[in-house]
N, C-alpha and C positions, 0 to 999 in steps of 0.2 A: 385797740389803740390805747396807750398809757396817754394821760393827761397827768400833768405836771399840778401838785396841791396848789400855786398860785393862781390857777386859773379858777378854780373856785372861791378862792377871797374875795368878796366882795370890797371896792373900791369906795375911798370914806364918802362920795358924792353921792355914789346909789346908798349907801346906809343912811345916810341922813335924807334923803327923799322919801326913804320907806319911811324913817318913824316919823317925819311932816306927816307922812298920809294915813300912818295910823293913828296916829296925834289927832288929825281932821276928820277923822272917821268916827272917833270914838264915839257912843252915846249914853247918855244913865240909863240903869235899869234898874227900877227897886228889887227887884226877881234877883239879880245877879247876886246887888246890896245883900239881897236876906241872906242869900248863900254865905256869901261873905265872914256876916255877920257868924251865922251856923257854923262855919268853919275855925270861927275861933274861940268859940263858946260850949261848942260842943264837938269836939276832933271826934269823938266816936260817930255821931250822928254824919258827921260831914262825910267820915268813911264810908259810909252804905251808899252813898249816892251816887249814879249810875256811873260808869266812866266817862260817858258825853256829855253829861253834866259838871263832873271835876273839869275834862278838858276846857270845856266853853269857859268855865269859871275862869280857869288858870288863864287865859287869851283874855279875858272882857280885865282883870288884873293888872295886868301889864299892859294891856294899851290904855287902861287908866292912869297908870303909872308912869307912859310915855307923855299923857294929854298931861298931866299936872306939870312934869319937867317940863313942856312948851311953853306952860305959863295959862292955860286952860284951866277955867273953873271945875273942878269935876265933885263941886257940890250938886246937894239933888238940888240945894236952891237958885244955883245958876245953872240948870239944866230943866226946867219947870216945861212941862210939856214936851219934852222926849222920850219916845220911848224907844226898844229894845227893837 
């Protein structure tokens, strides 16, 4: 059976529902932070890290990056008591 590429586009209502709930999902990690951090400080070091670890990094990233476009604090200091 051919399926036609439009039927895989996602429709702008379900896109925008997704990044609400990865928006509302989001939570701090200082664990991720350090990563983070290591990742731009030291690009070598950051390279040896496992690829589950880059992966996870790369997702906790960008739905941080979706939580602050919603208008979410995504300081550690308005994040106090959450964790990973």
């Amino acid at each position: 059976m051919i399926m036609k590429a439009e039927h895989y586009s996602e429709n702008p209502d379900r896109q925008a529902t997704k990044l609400r709930l990865r928006a509302g999902l989001w939570k701090y990690s200082a664990e991720m932070e350090r990563l983070a951090e290591l990742s731009v400080s030291n690009p070598d070091g950051a390279g040896r890290l496992s690829p589950t670890l880059r992966m996870s990094l790369g997702y906790y990233l960008n739905d941080k990056k979706i939580a602050a476009q919603s208008g979410r604090d995504v300081s550690a200091a308005g994040n106090e008591g959450v964790t990973a």
